[in-house]
PDBQT receptor file of N, H, CA, C and O in Angstrom, charges set to zero:
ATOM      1  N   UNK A   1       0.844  -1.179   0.000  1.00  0.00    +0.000 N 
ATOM      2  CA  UNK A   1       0.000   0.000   0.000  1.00  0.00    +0.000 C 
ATOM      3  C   UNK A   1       0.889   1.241   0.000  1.00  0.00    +0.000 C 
ATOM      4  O   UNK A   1       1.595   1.578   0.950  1.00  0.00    +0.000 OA
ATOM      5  N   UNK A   2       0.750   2.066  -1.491  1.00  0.00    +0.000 N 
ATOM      6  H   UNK A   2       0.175   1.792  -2.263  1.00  0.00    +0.000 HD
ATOM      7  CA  UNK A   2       1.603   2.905  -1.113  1.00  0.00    +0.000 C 
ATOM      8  C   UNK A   2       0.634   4.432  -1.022  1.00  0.00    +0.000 C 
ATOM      9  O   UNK A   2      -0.308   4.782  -1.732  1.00  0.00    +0.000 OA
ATOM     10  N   UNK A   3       1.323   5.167   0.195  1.00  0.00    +0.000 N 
ATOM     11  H   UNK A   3       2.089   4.882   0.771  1.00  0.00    +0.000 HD
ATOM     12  CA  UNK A   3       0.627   6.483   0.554  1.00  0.00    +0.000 C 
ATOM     13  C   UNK A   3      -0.023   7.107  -0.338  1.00  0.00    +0.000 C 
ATOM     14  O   UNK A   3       0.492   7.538  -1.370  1.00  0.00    +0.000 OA
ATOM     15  N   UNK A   4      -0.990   7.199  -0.093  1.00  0.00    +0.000 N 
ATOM     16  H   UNK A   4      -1.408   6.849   0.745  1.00  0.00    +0.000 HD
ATOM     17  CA  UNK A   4      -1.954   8.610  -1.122  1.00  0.00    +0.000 C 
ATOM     18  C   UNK A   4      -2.550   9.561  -0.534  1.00  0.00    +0.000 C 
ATOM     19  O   UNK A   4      -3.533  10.137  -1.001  1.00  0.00    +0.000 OA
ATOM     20  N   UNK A   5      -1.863   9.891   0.852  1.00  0.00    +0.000 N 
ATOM     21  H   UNK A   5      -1.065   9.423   1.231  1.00  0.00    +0.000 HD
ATOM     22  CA  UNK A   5      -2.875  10.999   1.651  1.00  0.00    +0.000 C 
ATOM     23  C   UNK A   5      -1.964  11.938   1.651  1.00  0.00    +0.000 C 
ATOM     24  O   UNK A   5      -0.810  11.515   1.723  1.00  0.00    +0.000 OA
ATOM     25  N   UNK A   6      -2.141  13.431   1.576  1.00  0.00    +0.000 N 
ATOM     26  H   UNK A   6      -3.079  13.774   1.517  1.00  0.00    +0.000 HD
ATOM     27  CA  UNK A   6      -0.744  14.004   2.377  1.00  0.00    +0.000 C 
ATOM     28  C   UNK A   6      -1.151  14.323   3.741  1.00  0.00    +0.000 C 
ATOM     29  O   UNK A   6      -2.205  14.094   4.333  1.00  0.00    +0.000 OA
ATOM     30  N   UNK A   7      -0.059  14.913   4.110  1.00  0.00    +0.000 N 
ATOM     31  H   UNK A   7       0.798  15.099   3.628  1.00  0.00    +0.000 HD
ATOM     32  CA  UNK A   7      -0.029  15.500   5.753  1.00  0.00    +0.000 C 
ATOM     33  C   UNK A   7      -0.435  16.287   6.068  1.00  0.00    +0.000 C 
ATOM     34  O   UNK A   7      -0.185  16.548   7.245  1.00  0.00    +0.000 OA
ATOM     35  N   UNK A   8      -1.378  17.296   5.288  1.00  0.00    +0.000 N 
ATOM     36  H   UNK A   8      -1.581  17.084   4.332  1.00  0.00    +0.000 HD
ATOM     37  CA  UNK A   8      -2.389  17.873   6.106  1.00  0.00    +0.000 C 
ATOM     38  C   UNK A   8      -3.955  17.511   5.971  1.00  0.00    +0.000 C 
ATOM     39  O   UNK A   8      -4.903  17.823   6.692  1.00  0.00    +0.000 OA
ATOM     40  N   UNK A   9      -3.892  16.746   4.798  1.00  0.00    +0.000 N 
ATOM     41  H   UNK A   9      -3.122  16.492   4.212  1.00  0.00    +0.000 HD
ATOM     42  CA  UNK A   9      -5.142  15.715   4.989  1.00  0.00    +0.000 C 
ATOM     43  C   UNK A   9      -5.478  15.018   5.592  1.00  0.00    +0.000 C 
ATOM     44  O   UNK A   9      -6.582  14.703   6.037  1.00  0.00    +0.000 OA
ATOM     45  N   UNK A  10      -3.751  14.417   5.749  1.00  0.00    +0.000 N 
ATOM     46  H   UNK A  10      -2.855  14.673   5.387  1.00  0.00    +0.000 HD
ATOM     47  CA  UNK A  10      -4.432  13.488   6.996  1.00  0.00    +0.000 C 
ATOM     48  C   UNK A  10      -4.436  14.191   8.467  1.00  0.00    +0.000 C 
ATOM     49  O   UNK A  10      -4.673  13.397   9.378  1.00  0.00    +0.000 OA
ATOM     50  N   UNK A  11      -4.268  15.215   8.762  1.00  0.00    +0.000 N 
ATOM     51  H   UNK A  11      -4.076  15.860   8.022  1.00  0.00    +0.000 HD
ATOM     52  CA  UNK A  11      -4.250  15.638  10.124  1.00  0.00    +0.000 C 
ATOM     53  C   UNK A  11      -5.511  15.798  10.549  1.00  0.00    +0.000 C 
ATOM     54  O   UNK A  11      -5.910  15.661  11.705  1.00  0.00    +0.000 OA
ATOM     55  N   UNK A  12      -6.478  16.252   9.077  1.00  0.00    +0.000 N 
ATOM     56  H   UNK A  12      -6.154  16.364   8.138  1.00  0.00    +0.000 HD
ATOM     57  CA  UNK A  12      -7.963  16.828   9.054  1.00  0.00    +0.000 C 
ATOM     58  C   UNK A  12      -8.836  15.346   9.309  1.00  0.00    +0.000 C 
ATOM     59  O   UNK A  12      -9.412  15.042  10.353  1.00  0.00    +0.000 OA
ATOM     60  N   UNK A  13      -8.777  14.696   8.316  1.00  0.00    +0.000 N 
ATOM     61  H   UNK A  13      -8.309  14.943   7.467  1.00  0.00    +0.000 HD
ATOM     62  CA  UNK A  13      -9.081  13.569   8.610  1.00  0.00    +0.000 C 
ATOM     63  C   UNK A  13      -9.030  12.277  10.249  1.00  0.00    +0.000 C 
ATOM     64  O   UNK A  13      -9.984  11.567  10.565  1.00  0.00    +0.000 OA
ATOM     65  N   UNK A  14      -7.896  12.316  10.877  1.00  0.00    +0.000 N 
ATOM     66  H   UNK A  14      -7.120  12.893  10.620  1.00  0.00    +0.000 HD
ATOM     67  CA  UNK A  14      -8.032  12.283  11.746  1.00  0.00    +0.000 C 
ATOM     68  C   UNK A  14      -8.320  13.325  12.847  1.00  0.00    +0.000 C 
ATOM     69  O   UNK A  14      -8.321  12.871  13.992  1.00  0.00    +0.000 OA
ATOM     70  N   UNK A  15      -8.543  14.530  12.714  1.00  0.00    +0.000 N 
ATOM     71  H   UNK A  15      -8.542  14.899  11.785  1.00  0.00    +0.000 HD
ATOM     72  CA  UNK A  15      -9.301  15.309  13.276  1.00  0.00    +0.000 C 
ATOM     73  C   UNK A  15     -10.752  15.241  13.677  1.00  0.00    +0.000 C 
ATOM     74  O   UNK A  15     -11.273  15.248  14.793  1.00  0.00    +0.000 OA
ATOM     75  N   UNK A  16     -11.359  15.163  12.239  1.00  0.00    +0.000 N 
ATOM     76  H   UNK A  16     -10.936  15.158  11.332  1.00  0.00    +0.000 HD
ATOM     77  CA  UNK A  16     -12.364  14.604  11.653  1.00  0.00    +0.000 C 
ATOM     78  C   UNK A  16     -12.809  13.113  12.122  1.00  0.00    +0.000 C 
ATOM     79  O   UNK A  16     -13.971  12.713  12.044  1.00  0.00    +0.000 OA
ATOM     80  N   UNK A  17     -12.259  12.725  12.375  1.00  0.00    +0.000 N 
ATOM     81  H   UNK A  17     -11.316  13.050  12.439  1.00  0.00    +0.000 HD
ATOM     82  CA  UNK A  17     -12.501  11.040  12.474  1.00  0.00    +0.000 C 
ATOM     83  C   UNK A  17     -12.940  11.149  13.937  1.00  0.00    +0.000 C 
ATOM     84  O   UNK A  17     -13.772  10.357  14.380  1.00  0.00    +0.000 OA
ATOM     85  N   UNK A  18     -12.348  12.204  14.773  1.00  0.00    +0.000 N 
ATOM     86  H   UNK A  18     -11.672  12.847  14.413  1.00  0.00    +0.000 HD
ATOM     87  CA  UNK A  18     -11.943  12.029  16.322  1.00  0.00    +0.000 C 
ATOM     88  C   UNK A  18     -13.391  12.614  16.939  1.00  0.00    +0.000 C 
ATOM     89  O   UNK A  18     -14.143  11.946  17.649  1.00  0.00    +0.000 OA
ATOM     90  N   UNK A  19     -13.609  13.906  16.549  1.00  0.00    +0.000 N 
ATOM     91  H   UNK A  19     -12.998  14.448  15.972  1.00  0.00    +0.000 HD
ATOM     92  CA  UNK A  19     -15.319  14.324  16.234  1.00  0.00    +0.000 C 
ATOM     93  C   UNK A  19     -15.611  13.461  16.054  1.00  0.00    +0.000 C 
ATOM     94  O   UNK A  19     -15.292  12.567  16.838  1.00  0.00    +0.000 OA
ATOM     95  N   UNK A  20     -16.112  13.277  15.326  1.00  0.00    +0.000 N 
ATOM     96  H   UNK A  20     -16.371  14.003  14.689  1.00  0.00    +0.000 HD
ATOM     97  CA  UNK A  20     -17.083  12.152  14.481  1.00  0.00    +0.000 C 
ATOM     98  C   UNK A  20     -17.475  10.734  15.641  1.00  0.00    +0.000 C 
ATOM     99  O   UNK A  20     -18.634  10.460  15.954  1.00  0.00    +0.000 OA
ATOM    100  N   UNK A  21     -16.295   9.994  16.133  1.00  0.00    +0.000 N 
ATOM    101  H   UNK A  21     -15.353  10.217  15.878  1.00  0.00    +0.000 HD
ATOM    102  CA  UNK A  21     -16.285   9.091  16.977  1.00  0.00    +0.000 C 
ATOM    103  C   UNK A  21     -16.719   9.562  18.060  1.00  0.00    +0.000 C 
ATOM    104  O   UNK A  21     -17.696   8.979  18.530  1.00  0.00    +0.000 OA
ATOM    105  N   UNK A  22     -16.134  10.815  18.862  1.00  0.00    +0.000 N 
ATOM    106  H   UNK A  22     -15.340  11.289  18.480  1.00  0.00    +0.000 HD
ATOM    107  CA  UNK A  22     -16.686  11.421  20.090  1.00  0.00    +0.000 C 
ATOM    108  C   UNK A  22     -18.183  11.209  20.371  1.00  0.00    +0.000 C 
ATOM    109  O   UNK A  22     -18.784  10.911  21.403  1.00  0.00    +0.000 OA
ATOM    110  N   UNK A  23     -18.714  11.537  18.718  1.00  0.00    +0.000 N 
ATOM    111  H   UNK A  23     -18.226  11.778  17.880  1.00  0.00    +0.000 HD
ATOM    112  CA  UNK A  23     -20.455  11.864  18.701  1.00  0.00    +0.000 C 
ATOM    113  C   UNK A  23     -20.789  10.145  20.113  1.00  0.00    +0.000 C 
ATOM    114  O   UNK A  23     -21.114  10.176  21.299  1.00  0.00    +0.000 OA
ATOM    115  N   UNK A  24     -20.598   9.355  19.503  1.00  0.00    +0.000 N 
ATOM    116  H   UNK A  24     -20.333   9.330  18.539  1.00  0.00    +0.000 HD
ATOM    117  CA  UNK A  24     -20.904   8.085  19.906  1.00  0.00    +0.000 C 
ATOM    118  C   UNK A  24     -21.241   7.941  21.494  1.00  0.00    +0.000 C 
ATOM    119  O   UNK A  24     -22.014   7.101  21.953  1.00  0.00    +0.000 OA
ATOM    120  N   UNK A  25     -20.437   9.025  22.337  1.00  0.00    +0.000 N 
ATOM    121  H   UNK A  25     -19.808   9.708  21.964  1.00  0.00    +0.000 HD
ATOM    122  CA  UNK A  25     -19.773   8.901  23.324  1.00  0.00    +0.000 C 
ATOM    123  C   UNK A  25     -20.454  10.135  24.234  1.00  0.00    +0.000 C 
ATOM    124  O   UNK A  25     -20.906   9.965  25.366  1.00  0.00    +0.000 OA
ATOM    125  N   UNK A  26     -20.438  11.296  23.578  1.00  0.00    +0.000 N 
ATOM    126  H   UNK A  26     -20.071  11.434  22.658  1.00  0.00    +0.000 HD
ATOM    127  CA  UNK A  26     -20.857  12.643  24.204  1.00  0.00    +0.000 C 
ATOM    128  C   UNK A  26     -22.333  12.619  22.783  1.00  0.00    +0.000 C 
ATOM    129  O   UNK A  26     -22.690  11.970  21.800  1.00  0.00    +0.000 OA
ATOM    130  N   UNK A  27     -22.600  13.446  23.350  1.00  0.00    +0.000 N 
ATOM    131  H   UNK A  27     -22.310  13.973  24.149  1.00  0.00    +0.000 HD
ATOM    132  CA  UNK A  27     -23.911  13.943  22.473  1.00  0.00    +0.000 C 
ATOM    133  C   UNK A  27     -24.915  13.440  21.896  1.00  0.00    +0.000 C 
ATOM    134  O   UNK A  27     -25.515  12.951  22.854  1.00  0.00    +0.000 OA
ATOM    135  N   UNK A  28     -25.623  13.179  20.837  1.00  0.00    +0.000 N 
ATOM    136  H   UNK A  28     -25.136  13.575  20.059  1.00  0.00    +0.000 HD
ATOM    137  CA  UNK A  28     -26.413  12.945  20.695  1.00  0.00    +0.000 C 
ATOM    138  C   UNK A  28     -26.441  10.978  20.559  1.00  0.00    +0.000 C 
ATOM    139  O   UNK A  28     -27.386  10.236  20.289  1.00  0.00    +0.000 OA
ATOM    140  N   UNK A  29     -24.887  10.635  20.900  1.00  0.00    +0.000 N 
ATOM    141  H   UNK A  29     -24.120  11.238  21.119  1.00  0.00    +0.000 HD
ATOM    142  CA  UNK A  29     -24.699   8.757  21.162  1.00  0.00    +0.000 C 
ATOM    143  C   UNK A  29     -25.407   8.177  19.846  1.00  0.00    +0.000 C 
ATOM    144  O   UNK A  29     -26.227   7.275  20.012  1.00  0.00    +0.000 OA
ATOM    145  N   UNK A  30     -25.177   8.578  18.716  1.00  0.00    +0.000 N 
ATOM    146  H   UNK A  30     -24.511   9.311  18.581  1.00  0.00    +0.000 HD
ATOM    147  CA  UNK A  30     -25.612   7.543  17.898  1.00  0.00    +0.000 C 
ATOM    148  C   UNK A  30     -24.966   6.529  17.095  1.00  0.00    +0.000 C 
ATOM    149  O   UNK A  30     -23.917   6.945  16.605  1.00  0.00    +0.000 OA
ATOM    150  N   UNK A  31     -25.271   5.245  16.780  1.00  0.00    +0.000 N 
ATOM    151  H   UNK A  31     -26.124   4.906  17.178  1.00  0.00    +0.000 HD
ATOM    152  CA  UNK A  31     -24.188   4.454  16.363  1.00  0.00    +0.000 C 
ATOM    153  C   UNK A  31     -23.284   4.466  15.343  1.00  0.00    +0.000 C 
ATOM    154  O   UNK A  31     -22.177   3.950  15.195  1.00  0.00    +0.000 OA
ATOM    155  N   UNK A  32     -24.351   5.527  14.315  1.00  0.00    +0.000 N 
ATOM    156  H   UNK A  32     -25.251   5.946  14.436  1.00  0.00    +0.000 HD
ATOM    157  CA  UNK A  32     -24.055   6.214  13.353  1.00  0.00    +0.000 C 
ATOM    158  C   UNK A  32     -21.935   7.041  13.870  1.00  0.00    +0.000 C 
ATOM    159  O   UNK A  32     -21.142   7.648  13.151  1.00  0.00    +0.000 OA
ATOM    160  N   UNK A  33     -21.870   6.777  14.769  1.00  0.00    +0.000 N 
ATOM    161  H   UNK A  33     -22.514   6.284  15.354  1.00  0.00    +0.000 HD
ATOM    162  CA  UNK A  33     -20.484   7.758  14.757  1.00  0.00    +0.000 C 
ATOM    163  C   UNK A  33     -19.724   6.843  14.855  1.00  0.00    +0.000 C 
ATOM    164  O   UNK A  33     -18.658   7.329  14.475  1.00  0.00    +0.000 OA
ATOM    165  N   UNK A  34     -19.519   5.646  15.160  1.00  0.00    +0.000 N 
ATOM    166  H   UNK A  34     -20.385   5.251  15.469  1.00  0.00    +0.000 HD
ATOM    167  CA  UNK A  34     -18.820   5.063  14.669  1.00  0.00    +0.000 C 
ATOM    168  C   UNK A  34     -17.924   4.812  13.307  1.00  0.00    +0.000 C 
ATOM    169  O   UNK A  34     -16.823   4.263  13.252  1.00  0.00    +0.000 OA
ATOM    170  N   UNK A  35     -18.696   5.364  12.227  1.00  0.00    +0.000 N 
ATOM    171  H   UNK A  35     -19.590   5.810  12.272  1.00  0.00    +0.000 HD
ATOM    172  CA  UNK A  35     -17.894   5.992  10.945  1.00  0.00    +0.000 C 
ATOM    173  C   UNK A  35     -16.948   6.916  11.105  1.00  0.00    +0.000 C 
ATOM    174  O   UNK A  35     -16.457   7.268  10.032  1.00  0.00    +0.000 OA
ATOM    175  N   UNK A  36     -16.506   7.445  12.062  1.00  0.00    +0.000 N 
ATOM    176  H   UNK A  36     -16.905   7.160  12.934  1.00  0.00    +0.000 HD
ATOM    177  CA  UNK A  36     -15.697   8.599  12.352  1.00  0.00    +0.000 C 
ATOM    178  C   UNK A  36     -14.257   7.328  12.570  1.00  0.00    +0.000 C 
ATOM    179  O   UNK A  36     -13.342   7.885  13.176  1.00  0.00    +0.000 OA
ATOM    180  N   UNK A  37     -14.056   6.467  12.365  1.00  0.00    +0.000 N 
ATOM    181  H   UNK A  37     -14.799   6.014  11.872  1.00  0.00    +0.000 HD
ATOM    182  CA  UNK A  37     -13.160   5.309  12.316  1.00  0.00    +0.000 C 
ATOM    183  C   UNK A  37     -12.507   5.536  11.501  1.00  0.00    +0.000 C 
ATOM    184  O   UNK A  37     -11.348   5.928  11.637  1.00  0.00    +0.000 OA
ATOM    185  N   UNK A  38     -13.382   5.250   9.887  1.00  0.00    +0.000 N 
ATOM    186  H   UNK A  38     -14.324   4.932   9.777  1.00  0.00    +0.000 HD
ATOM    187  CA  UNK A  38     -12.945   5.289   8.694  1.00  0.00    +0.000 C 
ATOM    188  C   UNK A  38     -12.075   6.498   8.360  1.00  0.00    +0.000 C 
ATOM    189  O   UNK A  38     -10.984   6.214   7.867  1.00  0.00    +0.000 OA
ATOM    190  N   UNK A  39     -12.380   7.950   8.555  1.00  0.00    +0.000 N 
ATOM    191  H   UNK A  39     -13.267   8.181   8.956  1.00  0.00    +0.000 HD
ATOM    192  CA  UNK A  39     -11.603   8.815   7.664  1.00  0.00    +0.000 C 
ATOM    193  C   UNK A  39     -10.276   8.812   9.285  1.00  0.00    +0.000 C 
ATOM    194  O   UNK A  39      -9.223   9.342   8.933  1.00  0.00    +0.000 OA
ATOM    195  N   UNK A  40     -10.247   8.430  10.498  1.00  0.00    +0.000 N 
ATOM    196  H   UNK A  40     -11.103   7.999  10.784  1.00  0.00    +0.000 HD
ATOM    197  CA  UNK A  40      -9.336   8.643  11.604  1.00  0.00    +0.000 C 
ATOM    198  C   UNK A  40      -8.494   7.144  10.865  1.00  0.00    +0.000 C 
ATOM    199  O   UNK A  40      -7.335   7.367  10.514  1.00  0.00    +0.000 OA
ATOM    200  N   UNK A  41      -8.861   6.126  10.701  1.00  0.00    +0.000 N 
ATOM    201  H   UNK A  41      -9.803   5.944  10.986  1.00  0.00    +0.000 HD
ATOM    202  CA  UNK A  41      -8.034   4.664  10.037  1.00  0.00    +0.000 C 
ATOM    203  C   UNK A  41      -7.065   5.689   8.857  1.00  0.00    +0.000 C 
ATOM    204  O   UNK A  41      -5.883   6.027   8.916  1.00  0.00    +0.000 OA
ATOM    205  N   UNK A  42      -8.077   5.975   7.864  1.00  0.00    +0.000 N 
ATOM    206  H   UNK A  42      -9.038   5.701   7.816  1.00  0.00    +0.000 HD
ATOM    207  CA  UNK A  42      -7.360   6.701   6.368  1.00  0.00    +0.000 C 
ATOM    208  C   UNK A  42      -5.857   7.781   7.040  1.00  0.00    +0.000 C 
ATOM    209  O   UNK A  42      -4.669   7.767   6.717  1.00  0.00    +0.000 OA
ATOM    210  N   UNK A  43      -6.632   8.634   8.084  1.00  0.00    +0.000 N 
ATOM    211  H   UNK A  43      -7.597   8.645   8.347  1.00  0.00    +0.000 HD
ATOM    212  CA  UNK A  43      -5.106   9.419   8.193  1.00  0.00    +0.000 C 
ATOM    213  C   UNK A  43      -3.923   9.108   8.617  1.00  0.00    +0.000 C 
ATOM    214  O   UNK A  43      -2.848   9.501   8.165  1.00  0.00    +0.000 OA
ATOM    215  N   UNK A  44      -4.235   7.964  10.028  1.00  0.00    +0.000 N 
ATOM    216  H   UNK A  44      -5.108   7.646  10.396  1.00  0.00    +0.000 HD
ATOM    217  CA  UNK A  44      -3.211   7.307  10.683  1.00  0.00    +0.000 C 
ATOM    218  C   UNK A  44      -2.439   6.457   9.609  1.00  0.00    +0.000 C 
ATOM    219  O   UNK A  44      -1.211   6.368   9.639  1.00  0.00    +0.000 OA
ATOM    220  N   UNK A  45      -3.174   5.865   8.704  1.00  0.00    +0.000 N 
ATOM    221  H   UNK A  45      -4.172   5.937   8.679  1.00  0.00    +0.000 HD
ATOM    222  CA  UNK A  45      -2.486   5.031   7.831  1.00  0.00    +0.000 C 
ATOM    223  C   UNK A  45      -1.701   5.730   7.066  1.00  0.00    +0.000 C 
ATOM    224  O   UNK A  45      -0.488   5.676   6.863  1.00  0.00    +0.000 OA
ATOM    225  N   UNK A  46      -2.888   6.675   6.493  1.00  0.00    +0.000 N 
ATOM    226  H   UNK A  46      -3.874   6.718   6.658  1.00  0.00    +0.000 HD
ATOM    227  CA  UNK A  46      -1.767   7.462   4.914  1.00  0.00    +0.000 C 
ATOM    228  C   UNK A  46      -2.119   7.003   3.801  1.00  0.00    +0.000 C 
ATOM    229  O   UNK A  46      -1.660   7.563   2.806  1.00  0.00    +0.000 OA
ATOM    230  N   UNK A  47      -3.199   5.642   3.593  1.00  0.00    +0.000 N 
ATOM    231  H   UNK A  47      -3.572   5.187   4.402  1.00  0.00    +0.000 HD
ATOM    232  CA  UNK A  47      -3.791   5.427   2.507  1.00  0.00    +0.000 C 
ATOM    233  C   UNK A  47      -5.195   5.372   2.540  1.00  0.00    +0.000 C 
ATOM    234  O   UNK A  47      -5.823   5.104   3.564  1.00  0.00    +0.000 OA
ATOM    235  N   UNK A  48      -5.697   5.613   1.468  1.00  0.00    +0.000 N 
ATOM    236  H   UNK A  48      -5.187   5.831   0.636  1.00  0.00    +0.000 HD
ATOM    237  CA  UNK A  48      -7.532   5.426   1.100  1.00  0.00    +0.000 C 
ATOM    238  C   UNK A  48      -7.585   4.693  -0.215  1.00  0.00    +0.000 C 
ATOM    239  O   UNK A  48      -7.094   4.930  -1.319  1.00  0.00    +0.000 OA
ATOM    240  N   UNK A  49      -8.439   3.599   0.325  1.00  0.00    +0.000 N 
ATOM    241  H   UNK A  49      -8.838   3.406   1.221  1.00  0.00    +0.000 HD
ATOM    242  CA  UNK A  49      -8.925   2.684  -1.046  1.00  0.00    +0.000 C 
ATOM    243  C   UNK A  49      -9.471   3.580  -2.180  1.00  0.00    +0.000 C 
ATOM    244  O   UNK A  49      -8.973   3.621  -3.305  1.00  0.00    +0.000 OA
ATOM    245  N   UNK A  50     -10.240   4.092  -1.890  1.00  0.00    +0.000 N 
ATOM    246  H   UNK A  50     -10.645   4.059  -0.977  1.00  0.00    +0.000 HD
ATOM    247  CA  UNK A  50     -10.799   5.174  -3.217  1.00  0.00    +0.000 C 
ATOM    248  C   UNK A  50      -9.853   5.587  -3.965  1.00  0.00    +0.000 C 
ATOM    249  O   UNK A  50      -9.592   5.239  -5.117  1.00  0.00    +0.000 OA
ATOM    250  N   UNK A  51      -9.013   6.798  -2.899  1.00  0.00    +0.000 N 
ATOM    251  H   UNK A  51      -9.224   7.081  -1.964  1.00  0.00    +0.000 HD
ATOM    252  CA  UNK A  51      -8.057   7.271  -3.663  1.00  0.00    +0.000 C 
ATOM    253  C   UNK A  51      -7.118   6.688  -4.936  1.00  0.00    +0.000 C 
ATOM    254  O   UNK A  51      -6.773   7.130  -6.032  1.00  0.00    +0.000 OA
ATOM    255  N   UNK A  52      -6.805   4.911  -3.845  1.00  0.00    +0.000 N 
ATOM    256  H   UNK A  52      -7.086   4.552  -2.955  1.00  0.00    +0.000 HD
ATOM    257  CA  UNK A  52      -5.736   4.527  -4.909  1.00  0.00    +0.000 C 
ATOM    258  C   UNK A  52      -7.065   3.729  -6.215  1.00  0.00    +0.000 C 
ATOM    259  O   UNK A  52      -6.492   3.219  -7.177  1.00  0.00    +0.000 OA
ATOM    260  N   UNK A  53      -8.108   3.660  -6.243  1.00  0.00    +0.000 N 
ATOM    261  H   UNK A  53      -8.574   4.074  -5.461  1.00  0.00    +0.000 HD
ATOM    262  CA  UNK A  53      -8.847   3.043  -7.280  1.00  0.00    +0.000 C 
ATOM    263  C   UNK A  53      -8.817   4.024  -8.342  1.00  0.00    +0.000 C 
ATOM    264  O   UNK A  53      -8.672   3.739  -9.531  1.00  0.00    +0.000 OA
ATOM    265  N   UNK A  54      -8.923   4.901  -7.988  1.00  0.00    +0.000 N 
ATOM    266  H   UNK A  54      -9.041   5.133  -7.023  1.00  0.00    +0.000 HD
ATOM    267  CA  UNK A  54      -9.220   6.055  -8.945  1.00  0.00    +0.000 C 
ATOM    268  C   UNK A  54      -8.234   6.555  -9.470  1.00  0.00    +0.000 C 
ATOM    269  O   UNK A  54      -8.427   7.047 -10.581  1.00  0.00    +0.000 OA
ATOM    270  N   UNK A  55      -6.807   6.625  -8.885  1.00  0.00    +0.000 N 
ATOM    271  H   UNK A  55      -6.650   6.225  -7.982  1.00  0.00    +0.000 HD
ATOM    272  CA  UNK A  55      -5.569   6.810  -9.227  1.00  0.00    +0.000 C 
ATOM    273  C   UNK A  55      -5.339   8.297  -8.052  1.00  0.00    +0.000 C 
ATOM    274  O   UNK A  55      -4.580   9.098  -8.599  1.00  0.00    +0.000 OA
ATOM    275  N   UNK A  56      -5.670   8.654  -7.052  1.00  0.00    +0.000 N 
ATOM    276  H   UNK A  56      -6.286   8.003  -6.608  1.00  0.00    +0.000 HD
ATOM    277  CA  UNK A  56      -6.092   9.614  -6.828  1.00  0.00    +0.000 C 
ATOM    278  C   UNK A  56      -4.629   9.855  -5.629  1.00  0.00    +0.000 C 
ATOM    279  O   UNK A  56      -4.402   9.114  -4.673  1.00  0.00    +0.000 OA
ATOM    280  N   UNK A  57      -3.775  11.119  -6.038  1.00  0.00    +0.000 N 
ATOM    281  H   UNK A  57      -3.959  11.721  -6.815  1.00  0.00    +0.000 HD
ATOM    282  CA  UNK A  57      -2.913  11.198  -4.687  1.00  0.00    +0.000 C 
ATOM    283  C   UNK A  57      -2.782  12.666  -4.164  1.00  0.00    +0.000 C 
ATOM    284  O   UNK A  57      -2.705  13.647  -4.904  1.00  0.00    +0.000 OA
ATOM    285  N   UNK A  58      -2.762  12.706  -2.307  1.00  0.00    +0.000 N 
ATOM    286  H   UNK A  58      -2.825  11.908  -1.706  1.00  0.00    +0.000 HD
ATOM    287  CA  UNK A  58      -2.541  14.253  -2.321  1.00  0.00    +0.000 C 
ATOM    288  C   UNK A  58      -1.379  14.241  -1.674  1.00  0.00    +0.000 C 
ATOM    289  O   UNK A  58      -1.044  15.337  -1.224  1.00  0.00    +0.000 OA
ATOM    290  N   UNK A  59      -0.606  13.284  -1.472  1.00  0.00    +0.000 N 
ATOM    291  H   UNK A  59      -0.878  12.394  -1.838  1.00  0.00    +0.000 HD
ATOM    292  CA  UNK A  59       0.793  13.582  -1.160  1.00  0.00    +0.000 C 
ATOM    293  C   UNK A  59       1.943  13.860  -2.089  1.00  0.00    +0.000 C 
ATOM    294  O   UNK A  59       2.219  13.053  -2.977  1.00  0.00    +0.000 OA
ATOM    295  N   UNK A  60       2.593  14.921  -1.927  1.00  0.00    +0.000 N 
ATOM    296  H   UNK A  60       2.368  15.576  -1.206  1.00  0.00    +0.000 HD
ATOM    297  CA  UNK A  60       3.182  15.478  -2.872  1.00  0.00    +0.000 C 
ATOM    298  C   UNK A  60       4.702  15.157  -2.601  1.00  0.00    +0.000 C 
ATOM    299  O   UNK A  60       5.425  15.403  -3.566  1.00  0.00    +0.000 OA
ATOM    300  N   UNK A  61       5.278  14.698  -1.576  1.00  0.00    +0.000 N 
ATOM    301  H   UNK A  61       4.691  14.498  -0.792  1.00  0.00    +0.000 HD
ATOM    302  CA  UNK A  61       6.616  13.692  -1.396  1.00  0.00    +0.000 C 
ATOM    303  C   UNK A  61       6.322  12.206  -1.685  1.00  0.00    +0.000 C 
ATOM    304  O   UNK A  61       7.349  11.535  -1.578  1.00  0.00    +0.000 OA
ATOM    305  N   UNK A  62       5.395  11.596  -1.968  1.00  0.00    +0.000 N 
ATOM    306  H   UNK A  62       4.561  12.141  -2.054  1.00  0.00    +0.000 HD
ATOM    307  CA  UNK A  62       5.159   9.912  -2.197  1.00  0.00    +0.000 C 
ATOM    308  C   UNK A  62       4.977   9.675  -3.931  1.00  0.00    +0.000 C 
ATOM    309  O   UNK A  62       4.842   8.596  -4.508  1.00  0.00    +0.000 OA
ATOM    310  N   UNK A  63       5.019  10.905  -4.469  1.00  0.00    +0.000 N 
ATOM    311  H   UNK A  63       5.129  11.781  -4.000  1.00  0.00    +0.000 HD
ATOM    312  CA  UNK A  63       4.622  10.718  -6.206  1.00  0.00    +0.000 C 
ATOM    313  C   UNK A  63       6.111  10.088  -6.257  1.00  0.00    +0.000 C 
ATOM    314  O   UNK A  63       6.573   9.680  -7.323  1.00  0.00    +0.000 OA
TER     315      UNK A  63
């Protein structure tokens, strides 16, 4: 798997992910936030299936 995120995508993304999961926990608890996994998995990793299907990269040191 080679990287297709860059580093400030992924910071957002796991930003994003971290919200998102919180919901589950504080607020309105729906199971629905458990998706806040997926884009927090994508940043920690550095890759997204989509991205690489599509040919898609925003890291600009991994080209």
């Amino acid at each position: 798997m080679k990287k297709n995120v860059g580093s400030a995508e992924r910071a957002i993304r796991v930003v994003l992910g971290l919200v998102v999961l919180s919901l589950a926990f504080i607020g309105p608890k729906s199971p629905w936030a458990y998706l806040g996994i997926i884009p927090l998995a994508t940043g920690l990793i550095g890759w997204c299936p989509p991205y690489a299907l599509f040919g898609i990269s925003t890291c600009k040191s991994c080209k």
